[in-house]
Backbone of each chain as ProteinMPNN parsed JSONL, in Angstrom:
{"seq_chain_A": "XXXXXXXXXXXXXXXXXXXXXXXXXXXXXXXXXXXXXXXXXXXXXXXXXXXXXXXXXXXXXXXXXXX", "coords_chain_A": {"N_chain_A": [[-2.921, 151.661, -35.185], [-5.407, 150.315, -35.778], [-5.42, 148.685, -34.219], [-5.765, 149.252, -31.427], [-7.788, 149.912, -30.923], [-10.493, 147.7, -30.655], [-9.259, 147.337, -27.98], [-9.847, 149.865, -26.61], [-12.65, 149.927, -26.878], [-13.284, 148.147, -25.479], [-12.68, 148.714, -22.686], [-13.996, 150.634, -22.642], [-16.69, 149.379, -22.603], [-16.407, 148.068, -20.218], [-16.905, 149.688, -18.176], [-18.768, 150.991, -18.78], [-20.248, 148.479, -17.863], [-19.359, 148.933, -15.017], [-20.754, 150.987, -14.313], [-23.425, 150.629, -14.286], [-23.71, 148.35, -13.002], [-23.18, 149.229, -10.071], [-25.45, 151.948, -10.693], [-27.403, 150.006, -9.621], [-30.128, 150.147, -7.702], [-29.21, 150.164, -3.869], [-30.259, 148.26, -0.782], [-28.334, 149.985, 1.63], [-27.473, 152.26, 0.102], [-27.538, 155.868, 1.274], [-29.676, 158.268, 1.591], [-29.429, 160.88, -0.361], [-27.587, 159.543, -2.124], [-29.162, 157.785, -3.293], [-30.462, 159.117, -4.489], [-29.727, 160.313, -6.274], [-28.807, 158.328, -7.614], [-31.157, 157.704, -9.407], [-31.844, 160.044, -10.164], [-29.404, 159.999, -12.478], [-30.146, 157.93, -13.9], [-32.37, 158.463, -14.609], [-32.027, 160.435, -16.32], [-30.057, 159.07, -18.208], [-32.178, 157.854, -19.361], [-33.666, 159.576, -20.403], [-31.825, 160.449, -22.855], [-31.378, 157.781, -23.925], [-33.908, 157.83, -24.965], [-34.292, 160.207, -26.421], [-32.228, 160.187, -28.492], [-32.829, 157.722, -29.789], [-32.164, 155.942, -33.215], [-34.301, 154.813, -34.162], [-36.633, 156.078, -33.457], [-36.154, 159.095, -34.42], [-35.583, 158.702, -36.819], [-38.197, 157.865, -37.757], [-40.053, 160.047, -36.726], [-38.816, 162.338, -38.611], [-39.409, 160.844, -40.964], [-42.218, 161.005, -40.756], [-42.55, 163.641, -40.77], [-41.509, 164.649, -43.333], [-43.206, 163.008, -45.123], [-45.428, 163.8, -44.442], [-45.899, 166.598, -44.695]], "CA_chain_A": [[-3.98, 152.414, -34.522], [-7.117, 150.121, -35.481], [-5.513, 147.539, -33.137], [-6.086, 149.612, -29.777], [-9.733, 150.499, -30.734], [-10.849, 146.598, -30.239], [-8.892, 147.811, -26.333], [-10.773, 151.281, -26.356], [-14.453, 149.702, -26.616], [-13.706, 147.006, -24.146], [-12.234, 149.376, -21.455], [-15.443, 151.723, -22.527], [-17.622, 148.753, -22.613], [-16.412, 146.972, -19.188], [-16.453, 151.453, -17.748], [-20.657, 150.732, -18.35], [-20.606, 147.59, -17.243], [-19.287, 148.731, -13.6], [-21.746, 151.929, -14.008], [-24.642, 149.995, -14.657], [-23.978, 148.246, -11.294], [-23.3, 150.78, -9.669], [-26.559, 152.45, -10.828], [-28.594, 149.588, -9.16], [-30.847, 150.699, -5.779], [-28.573, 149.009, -2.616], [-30.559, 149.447, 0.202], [-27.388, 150.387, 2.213], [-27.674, 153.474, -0.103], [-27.608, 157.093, 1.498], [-31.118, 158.828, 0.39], [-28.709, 161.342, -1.388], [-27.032, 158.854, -3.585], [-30.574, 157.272, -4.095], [-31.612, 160.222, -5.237], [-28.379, 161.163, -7.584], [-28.694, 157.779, -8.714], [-32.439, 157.898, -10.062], [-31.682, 161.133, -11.561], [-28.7, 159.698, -13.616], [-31.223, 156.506, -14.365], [-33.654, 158.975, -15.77], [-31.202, 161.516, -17.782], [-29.666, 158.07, -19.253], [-33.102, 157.114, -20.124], [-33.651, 159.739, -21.886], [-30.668, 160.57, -23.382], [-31.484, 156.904, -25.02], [-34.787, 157.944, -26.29], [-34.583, 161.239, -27.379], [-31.734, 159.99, -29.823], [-32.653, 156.573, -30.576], [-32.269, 156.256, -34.542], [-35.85, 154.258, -34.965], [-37.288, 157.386, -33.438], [-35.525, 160.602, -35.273], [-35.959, 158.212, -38.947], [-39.694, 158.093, -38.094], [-40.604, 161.496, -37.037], [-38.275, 162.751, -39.692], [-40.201, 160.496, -42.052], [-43.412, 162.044, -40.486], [-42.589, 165.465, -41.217], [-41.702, 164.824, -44.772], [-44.003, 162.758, -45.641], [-46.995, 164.719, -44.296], [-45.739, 167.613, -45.62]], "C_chain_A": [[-5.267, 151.583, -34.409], [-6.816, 149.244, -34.553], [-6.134, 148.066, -31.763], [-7.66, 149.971, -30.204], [-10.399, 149.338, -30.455], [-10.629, 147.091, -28.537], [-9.862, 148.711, -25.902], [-12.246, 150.694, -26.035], [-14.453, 149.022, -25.214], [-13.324, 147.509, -22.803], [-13.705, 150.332, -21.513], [-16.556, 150.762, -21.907], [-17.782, 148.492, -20.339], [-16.808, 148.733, -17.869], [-18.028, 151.217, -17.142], [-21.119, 150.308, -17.955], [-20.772, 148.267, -15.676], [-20.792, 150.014, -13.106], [-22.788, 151.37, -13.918], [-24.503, 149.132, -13.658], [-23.741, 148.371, -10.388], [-24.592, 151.625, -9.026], [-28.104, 151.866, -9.794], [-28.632, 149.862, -7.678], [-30.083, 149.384, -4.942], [-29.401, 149.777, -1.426], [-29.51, 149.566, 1.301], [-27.231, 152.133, 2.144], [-27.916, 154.881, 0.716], [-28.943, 157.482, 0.751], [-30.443, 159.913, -0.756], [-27.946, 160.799, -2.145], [-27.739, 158.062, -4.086], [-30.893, 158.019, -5.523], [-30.549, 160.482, -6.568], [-28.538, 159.711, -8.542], [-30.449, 157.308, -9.737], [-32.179, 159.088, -10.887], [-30.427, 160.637, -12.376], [-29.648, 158.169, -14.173], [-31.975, 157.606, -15.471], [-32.966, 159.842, -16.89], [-30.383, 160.155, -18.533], [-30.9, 157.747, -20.379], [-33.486, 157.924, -21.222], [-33.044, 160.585, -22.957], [-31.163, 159.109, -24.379], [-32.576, 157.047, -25.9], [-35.05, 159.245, -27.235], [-33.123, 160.884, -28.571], [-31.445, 158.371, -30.532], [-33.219, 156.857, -31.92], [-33.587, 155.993, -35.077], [-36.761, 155.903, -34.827], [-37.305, 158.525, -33.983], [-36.076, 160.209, -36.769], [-37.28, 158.591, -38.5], [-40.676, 159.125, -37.853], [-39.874, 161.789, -38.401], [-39.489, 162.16, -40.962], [-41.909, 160.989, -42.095], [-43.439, 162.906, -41.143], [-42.528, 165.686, -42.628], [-42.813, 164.522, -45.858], [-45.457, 163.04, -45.491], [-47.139, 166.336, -44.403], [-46.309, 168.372, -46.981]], "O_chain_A": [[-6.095, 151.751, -33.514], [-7.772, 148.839, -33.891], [-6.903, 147.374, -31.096], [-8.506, 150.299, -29.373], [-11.333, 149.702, -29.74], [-11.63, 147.223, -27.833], [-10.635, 148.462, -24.977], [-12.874, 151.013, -25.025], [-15.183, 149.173, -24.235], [-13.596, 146.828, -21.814], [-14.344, 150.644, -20.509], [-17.244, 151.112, -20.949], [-18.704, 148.657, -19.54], [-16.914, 148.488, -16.668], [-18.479, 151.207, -15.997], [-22.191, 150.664, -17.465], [-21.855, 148.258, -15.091], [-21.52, 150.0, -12.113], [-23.337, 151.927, -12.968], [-25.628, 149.068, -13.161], [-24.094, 147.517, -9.574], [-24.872, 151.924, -7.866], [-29.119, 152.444, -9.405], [-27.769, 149.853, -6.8], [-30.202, 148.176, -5.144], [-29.428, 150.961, -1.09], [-30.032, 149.025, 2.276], [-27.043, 152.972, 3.024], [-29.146, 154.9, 0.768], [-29.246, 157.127, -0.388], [-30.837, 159.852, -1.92], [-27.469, 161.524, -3.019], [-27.42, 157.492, -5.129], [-31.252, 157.821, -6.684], [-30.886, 160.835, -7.699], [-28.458, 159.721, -9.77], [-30.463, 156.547, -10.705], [-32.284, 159.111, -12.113], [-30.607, 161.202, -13.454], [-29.211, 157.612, -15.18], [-32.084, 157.557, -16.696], [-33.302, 159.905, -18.072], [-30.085, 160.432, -19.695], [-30.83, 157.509, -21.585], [-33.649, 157.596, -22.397], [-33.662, 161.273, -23.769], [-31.321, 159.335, -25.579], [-32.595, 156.696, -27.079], [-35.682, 159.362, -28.285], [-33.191, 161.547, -29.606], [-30.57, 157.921, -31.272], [-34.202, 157.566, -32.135], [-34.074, 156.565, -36.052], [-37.295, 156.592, -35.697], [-38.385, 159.102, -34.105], [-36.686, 160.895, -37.589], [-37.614, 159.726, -38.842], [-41.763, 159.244, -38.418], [-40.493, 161.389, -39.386], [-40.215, 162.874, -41.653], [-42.608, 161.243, -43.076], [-44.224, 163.081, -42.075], [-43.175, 166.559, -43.206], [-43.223, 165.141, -46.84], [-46.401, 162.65, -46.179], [-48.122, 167.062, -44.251], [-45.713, 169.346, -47.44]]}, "seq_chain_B": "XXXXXXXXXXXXXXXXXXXXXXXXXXXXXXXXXXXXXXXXXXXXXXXXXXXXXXXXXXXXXXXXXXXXXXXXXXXXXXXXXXXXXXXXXXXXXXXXXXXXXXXXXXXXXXXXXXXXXXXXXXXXXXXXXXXXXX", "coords_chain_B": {"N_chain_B": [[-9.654, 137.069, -33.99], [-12.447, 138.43, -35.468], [-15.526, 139.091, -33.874], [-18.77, 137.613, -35.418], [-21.417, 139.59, -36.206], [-24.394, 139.603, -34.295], [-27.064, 140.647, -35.685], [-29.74, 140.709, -36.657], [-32.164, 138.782, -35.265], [-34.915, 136.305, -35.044], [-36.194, 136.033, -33.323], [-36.215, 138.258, -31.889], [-37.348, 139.545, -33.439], [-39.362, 139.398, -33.128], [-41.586, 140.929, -32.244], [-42.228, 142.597, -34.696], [-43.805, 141.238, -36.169], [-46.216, 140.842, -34.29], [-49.605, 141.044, -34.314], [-51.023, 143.216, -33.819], [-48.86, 145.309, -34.499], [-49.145, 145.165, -37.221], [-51.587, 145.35, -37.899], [-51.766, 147.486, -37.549], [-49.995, 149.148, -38.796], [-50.712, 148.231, -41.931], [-53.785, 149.664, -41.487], [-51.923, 152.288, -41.478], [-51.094, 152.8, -43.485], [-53.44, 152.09, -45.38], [-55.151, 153.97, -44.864], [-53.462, 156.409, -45.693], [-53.342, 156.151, -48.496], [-56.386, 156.163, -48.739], [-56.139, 158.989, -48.297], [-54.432, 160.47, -49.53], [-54.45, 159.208, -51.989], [-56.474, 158.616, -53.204], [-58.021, 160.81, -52.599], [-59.738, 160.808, -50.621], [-62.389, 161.739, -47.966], [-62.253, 161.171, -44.619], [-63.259, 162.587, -41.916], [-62.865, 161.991, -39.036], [-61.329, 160.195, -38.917], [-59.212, 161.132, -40.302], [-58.319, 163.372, -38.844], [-57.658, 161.987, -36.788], [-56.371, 159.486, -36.541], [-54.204, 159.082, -37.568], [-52.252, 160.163, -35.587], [-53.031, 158.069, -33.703], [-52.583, 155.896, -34.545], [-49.684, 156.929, -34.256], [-48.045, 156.073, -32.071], [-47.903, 153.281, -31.32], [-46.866, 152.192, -33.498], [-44.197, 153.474, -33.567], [-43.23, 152.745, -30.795], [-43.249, 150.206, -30.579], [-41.214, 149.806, -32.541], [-39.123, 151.184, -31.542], [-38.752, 149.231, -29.775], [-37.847, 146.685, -30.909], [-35.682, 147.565, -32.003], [-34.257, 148.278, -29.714], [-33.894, 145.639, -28.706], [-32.424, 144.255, -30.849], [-30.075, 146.145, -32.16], [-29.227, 147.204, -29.505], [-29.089, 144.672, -27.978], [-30.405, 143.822, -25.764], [-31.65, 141.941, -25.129], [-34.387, 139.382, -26.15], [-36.185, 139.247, -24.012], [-36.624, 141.411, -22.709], [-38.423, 144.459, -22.481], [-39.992, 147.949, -22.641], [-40.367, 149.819, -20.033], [-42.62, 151.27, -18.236], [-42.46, 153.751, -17.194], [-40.599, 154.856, -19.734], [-42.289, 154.153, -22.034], [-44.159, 156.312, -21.242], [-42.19, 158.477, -21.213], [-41.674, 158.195, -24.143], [-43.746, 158.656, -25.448], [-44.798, 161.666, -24.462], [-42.505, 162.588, -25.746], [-43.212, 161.835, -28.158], [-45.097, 163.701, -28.594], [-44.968, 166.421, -28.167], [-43.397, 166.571, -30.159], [-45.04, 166.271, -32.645], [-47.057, 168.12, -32.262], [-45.687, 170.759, -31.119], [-43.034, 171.397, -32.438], [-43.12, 170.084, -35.104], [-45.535, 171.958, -36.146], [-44.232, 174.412, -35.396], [-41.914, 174.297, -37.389], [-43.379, 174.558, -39.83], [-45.532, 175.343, -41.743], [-48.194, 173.737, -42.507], [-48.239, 172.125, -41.028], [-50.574, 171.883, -38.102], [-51.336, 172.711, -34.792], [-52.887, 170.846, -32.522], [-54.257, 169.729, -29.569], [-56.403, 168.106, -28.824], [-55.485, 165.841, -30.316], [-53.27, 164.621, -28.632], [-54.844, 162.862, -25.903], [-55.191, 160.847, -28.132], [-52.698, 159.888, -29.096], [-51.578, 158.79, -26.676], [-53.639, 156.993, -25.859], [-53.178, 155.27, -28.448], [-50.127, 154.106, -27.094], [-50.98, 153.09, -24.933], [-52.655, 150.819, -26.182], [-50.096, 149.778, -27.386], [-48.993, 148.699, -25.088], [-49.885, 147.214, -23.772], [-50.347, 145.001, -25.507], [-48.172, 143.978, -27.091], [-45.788, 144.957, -26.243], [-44.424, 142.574, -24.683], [-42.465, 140.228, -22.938], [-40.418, 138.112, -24.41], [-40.84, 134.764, -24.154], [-40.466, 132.742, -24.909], [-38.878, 128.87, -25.64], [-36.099, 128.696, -26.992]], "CA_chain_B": [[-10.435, 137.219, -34.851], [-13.837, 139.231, -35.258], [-17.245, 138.092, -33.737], [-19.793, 137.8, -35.986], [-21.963, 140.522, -35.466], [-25.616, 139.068, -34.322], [-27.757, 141.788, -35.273], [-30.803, 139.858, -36.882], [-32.554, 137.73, -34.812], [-36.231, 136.326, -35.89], [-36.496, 136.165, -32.258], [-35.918, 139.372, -31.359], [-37.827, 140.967, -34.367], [-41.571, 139.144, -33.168], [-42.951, 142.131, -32.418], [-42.923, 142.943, -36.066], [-44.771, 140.169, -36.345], [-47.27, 141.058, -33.2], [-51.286, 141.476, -35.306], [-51.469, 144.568, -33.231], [-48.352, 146.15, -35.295], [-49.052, 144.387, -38.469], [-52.5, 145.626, -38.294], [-51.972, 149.126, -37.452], [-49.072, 149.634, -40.279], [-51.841, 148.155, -42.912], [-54.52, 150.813, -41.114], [-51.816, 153.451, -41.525], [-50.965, 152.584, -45.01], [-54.432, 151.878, -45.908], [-55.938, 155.429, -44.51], [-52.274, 157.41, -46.5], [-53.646, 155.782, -50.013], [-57.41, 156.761, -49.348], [-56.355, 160.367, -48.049], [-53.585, 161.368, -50.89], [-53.972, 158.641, -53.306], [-57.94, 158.504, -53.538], [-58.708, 161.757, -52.628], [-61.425, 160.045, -49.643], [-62.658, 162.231, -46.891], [-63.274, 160.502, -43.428], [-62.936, 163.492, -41.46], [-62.391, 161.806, -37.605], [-60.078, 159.166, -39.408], [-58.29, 162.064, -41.269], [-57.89, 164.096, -37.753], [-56.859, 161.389, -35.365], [-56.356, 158.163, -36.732], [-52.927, 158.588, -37.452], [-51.858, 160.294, -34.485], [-53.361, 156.96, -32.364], [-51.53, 154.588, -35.054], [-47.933, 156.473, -34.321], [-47.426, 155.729, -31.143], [-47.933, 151.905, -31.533], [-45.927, 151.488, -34.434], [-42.805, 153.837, -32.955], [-43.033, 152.08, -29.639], [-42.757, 148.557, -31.304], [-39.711, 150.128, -33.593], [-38.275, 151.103, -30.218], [-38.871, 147.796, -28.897], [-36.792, 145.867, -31.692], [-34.337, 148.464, -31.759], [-33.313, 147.935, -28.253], [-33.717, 144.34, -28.161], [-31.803, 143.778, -31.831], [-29.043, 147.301, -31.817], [-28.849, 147.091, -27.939], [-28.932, 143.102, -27.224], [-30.748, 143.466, -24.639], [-32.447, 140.196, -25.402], [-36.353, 139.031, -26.202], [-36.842, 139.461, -22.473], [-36.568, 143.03, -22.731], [-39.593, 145.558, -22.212], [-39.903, 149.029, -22.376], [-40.923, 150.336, -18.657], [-43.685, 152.165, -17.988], [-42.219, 155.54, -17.351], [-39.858, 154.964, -20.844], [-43.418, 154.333, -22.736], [-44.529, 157.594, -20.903], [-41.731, 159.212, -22.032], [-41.435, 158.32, -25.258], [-45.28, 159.165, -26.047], [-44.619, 163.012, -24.094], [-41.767, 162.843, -26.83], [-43.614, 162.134, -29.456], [-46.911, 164.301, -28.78], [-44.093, 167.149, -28.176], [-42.572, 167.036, -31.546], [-45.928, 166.554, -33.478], [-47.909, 169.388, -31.862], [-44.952, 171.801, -31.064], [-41.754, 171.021, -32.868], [-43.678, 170.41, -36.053], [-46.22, 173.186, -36.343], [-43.298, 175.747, -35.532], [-40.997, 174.19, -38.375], [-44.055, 173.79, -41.081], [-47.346, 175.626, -41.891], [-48.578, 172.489, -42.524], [-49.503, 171.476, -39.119], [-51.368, 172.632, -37.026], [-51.154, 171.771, -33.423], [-54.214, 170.163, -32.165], [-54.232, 169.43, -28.209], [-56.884, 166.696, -28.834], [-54.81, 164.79, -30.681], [-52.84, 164.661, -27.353], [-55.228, 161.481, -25.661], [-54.849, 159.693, -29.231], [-51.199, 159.519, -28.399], [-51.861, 158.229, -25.386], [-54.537, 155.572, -26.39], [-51.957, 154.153, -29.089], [-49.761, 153.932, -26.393], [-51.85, 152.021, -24.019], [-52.673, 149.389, -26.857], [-48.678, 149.1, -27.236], [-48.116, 148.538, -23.516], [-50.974, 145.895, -23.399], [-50.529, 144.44, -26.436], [-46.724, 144.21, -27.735], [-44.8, 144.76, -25.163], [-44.202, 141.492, -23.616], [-41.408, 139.438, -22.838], [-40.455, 136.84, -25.417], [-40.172, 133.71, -22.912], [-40.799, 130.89, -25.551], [-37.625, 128.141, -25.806], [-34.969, 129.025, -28.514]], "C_chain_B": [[-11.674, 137.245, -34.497], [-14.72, 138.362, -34.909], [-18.002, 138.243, -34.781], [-20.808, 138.501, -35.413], [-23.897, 140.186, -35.752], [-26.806, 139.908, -34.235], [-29.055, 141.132, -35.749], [-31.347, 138.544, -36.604], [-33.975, 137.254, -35.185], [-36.674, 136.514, -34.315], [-37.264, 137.411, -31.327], [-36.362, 140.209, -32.043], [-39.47, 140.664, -33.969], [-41.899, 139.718, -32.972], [-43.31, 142.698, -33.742], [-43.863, 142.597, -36.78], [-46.217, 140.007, -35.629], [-48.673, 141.333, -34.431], [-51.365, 142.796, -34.871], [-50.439, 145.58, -34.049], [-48.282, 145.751, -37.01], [-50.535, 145.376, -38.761], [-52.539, 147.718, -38.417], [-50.083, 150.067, -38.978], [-50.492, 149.426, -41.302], [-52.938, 149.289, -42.374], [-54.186, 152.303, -41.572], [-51.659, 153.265, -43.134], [-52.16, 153.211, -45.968], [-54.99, 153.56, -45.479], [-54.31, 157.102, -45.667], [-52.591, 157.098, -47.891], [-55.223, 156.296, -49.954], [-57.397, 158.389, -49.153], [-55.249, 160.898, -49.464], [-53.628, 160.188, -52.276], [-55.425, 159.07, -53.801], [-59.04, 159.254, -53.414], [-60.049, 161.395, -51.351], [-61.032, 160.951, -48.607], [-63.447, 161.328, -45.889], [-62.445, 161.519, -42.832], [-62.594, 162.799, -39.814], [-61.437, 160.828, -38.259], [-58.837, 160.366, -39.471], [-57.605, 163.019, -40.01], [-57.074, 163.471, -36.666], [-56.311, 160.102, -35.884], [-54.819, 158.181, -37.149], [-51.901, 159.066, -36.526], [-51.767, 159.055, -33.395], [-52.691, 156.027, -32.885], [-49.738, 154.95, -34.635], [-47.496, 156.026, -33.516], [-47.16, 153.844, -30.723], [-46.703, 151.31, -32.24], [-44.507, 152.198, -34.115], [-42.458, 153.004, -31.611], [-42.313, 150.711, -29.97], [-41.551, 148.596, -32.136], [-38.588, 150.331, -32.589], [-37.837, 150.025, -29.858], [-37.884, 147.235, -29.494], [-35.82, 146.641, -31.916], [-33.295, 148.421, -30.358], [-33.057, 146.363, -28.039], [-32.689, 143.393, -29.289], [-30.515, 144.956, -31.745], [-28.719, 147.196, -30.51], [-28.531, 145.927, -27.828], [-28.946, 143.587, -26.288], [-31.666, 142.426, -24.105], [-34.02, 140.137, -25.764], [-36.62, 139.05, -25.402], [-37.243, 140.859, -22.603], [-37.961, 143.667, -23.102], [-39.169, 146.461, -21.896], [-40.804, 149.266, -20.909], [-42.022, 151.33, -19.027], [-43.381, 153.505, -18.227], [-41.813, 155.707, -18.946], [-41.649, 155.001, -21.921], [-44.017, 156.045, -22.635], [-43.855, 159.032, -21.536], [-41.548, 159.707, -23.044], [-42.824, 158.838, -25.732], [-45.51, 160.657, -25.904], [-43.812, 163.086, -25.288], [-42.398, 163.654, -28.082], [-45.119, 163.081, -29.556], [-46.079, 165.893, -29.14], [-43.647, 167.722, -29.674], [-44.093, 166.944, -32.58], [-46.452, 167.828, -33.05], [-46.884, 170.69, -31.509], [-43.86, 172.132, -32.368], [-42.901, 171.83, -34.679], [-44.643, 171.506, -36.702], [-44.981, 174.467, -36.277], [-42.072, 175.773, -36.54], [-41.836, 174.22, -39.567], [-45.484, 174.124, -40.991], [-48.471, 174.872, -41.996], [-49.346, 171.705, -41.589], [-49.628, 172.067, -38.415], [-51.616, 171.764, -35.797], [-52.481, 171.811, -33.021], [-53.842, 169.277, -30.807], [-55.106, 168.069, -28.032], [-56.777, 165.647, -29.278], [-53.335, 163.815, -29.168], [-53.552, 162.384, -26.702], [-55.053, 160.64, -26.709], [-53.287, 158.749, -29.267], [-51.268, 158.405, -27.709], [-52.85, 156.682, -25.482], [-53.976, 154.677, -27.261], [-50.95, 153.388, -27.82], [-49.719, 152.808, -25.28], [-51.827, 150.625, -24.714], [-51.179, 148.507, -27.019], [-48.354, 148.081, -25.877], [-48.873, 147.211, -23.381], [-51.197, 144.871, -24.382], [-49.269, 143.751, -27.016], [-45.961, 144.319, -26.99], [-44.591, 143.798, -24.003], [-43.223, 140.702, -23.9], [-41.444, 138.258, -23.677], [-40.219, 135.7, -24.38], [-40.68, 132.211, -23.446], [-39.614, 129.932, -26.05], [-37.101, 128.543, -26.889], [-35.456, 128.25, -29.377]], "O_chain_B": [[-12.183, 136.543, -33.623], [-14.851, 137.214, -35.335], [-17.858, 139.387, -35.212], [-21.188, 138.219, -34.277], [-24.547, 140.376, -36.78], [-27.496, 140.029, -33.223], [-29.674, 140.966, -34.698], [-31.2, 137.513, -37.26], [-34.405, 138.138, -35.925], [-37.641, 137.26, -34.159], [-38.226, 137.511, -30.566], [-36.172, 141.406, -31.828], [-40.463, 141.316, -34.292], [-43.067, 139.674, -33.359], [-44.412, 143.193, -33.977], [-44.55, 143.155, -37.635], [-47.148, 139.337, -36.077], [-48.367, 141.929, -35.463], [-51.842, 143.588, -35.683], [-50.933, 146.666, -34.352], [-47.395, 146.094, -37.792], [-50.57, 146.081, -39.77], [-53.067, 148.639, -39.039], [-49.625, 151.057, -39.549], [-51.27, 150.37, -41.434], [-52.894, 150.152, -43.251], [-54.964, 153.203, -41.887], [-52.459, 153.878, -43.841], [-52.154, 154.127, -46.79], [-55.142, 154.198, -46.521], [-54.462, 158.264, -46.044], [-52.041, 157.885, -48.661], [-55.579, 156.867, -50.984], [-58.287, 159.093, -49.631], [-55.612, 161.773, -50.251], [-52.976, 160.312, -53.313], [-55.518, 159.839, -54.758], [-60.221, 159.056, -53.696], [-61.187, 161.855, -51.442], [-59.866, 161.116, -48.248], [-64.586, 160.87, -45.987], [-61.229, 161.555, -43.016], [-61.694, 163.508, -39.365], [-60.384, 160.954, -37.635], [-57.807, 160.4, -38.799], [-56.443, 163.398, -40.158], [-56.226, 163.963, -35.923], [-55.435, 159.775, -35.083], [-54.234, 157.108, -37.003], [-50.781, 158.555, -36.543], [-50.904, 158.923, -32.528], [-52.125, 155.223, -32.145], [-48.813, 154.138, -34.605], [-46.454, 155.409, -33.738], [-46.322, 153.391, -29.943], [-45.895, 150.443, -31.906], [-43.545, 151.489, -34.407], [-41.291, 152.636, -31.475], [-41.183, 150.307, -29.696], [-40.924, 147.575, -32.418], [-37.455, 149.855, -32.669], [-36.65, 149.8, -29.623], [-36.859, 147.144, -28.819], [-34.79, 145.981, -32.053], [-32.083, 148.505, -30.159], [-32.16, 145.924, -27.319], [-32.23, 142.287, -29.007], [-29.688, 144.458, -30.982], [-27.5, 147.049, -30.419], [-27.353, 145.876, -27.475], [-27.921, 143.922, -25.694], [-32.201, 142.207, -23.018], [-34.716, 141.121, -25.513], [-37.83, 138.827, -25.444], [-38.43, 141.181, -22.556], [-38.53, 143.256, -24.113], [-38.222, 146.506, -21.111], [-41.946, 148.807, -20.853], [-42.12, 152.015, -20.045], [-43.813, 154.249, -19.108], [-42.47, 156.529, -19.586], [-41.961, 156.071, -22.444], [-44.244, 156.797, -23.583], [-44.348, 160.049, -22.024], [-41.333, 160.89, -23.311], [-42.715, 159.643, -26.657], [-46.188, 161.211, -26.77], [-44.401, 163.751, -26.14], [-42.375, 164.75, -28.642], [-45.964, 163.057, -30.452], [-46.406, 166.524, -30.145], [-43.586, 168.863, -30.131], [-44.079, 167.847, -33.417], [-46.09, 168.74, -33.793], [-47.444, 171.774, -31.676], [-44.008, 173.092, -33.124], [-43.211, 172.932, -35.131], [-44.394, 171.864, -37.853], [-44.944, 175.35, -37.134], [-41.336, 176.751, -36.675], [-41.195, 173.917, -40.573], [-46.381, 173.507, -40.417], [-49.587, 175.253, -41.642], [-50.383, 171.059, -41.434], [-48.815, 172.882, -37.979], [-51.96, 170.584, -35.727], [-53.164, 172.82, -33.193], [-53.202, 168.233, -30.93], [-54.737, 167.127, -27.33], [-57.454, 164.647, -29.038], [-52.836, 162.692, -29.094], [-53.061, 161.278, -26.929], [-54.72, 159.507, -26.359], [-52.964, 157.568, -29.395], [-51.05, 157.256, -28.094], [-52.53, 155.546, -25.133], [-54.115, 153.466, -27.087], [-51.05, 152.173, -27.648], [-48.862, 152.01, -24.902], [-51.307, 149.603, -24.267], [-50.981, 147.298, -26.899], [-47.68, 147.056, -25.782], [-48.347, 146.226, -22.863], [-52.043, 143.988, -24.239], [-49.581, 142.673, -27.523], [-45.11, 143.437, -27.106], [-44.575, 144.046, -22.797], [-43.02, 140.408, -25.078], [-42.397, 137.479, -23.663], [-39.197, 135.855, -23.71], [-41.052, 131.166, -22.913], [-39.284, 130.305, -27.176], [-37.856, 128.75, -27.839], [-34.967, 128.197, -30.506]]}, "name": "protein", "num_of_chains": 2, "seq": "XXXXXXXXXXXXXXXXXXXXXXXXXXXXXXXXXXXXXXXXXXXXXXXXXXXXXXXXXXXXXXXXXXXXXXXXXXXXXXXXXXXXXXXXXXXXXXXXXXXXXXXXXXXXXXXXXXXXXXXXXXXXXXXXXXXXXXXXXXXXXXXXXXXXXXXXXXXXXXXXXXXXXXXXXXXXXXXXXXXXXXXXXXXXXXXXXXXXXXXXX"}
């Protein structure tokens, strides 16, 4: 089993890769798949910051420690 | 056989190193030992001053977090809007979040621009592309 999970990331990994260019503005683009792809730009973005770990530890550590 | 996994770079941590987050950790430090260790009242310190230090020193934790956990290299900068965001974040969870989990705080709207003014010093200060030879 742990052998195919090395497979699993790199089929996930190479999945992001193609999304991620993909994602970038062509101006060929349709204004409706501009637009769909700015709104998945911005719900990625912050999808990354509302649960990046530096951020959650250091409010968290906020709240306790000014408690 | 496994890569070695290149998560500590000295490269990729210089913003820890930036005076602007060096100085404002020692500021926050230094103002958390005269308010609970030393008992010292500076009442506009004590109201804002560590609201305007968080956003500096989370931004810059961001920063090496994406550029050391992500590899997205010492080139890497947070965007404008992502700064924007993350500062709405964090004004969000101090003044709402927190006051409605914790009698403790009290939400204060004019702590709001302090946010925002940390912020600024990040963006203009720390957030710049590493672009000096390996």
């Amino acid at each position: 089993m742990n052998e195919n999970l090395p497979k699993f990331s790199e089929v996930l990994a190479a999945h992001f890769k193609r999304l991620k260019e993909w994602l970038k503005p062509d101006p060929g683009d349709h204004l409706a798949l501009s637009i769909v792809k700015t709104v998945l730009k911005s719900a990625a973005m912050l999808v990354l910051l509302l649960f990046s770990p530096v951020l959650l530890v250091g409010l968290a550590l906020g709240f306790i420690g000014l408690m | 056989m496994k890569r070695p996994l290149k998560i500590l770079n000295a490269k990729e941590l210089k913003p820890l190193y930036s005076p602007v987050f060096v100085t404002c950790c020692t500021l926050f430090l230094a103002h958390q030992i005269t308010q609970r260790v030393l008992h010292l009242s500076i009442p506009f310190a004590d109201n804002y001053i560590d609201n305007f230090l968080a956003t500096p020193i989370l931004l810059t934790l961001l920063l090496v977090e994406r550029r050391t956990l992500f590899r997205y290299g010492r080139d890497y900068t947070l965007s404008m809007p992502e700064v924007c965001l993350a500062t709405v974040f964090i004004a969000v969870v101090g003044e709402i979040l927190f006051p409605a989990l914790s009698e403790k705080f009290t939400p204060d709207w004019l702590d709001v621009p302090f946010y925002a003014l940390g912020s600024v010093l990040f963006y203009a200060a720390v957030n710049k592309a590493d672009r000096s030879p390996l």
